[in-house]
N, C-alpha and C positions, 0 to 999 in steps of 0.2 A: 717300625718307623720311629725315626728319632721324635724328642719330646718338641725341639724345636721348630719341626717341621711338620707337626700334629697342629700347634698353635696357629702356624705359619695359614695352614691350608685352612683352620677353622676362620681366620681373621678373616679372607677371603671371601669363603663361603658365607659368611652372614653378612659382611659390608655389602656383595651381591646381591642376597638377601635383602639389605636396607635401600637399595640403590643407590650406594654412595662410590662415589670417584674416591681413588686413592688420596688427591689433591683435598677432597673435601675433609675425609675420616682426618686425612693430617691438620686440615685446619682446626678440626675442633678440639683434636688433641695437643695440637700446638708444639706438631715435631713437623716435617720436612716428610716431602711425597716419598723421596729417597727412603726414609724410616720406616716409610708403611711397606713399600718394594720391598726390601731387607728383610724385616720383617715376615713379609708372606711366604717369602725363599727359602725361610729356615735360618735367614745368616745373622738372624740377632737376638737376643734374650731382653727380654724387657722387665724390669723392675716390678716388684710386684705392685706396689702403686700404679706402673702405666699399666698392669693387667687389669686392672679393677677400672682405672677408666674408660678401657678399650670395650671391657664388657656391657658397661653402663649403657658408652654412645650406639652400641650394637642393639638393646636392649635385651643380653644374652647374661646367665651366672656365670661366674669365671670357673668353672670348675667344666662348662662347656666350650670352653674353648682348648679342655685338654684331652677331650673325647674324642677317641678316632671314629670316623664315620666311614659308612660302604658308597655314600653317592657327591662325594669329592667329582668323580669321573661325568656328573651333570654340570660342573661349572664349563662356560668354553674356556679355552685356552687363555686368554685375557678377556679380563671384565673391565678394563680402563678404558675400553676404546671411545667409547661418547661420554657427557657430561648429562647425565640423564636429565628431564623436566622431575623438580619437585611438586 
């Protein structure tokens, strides 16, 4: 699995985790829903700076966000679909 697409699926996997909407993760990172989407697909590379912020708002180390994991296949298909209660 490419590295991009390791990140991609790890950013997912914990925002889920966090119960964060993709609209939310973007606001507090202060890029565009579109970013985070991109992002989760494998279709963007992020600066190491926005890795280290990504990992903070997650409260995850950035070094696991490059760890392939076996239970990817427990996310559903999309986690956007509601705007959870915080």
């Amino acid at each position: 699995m490419k590295l991009k697409t390791i990140l991609g699926k790890n950013v997912k996997y914990h925002r889920y985790r966090k119960n964060f909407t993709q609209e939310q993760l973007a606001e507090i990172l202060d890029v565009s829903s579109n970013y985070i989407g991109r992002l989760e697909r494998g279709q963007h590379s992020p600066s190491l700076d926005k890795i280290e912020k990504i990992a903070k708002c997650l409260g995850v180390k950035e070094f696991e966000l490059f760890l392939e994991r076996d239970d990817y296949d427990n996310l559903p298909n999309r986690v956007n679909l509601t705007n959870p209660k915080k």
